[in-house]
C-alpha positions as CSV (number, residue, x, y, z in Angstrom):
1,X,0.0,0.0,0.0
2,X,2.8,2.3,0.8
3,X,4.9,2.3,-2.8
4,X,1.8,2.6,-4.2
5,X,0.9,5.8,-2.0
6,X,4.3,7.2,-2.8
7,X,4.3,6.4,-6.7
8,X,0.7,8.4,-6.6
9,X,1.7,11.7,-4.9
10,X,5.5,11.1,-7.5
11,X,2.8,11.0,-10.5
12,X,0.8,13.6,-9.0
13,X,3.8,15.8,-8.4
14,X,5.4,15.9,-11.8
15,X,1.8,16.6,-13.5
16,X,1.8,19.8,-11.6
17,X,5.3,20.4,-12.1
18,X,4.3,19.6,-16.2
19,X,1.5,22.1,-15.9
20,X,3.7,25.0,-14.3
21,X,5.9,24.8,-16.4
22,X,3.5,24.8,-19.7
23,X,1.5,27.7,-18.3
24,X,4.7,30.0,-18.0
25,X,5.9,28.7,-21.6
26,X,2.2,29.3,-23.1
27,X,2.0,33.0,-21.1
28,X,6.2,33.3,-22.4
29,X,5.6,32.9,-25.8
30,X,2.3,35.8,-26.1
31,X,-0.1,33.6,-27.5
32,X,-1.9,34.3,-23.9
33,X,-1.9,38.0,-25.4
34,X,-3.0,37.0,-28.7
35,X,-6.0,34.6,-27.3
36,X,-7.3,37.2,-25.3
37,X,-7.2,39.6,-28.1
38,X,-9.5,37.0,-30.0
39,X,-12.0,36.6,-26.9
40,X,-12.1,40.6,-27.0
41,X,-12.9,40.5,-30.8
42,X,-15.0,37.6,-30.6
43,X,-17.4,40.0,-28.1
């Protein structure tokens, strides 16, 4: 039960750490800017 506890929260883990690290590349490289330009037009 216990490996299988800590290979959860190691999966768990490097998702997040995945996701933190896409966000800043997605906000990095202006297409955050360009998508909310699109929403804004899209109104």
């Amino acid at each position: 039960m216990f490996p299988l506890l800590i290979l959860l929260a190691a999966l768990l883990l490097g998702w997040a750490l995945w996701f933190v690290i896409e966000l800043v590349r997605y906000i990095a490289s202006g297409e955050y800017e360009m998508d909310e330009r699109m929403r804004d037009f899209e109104r």
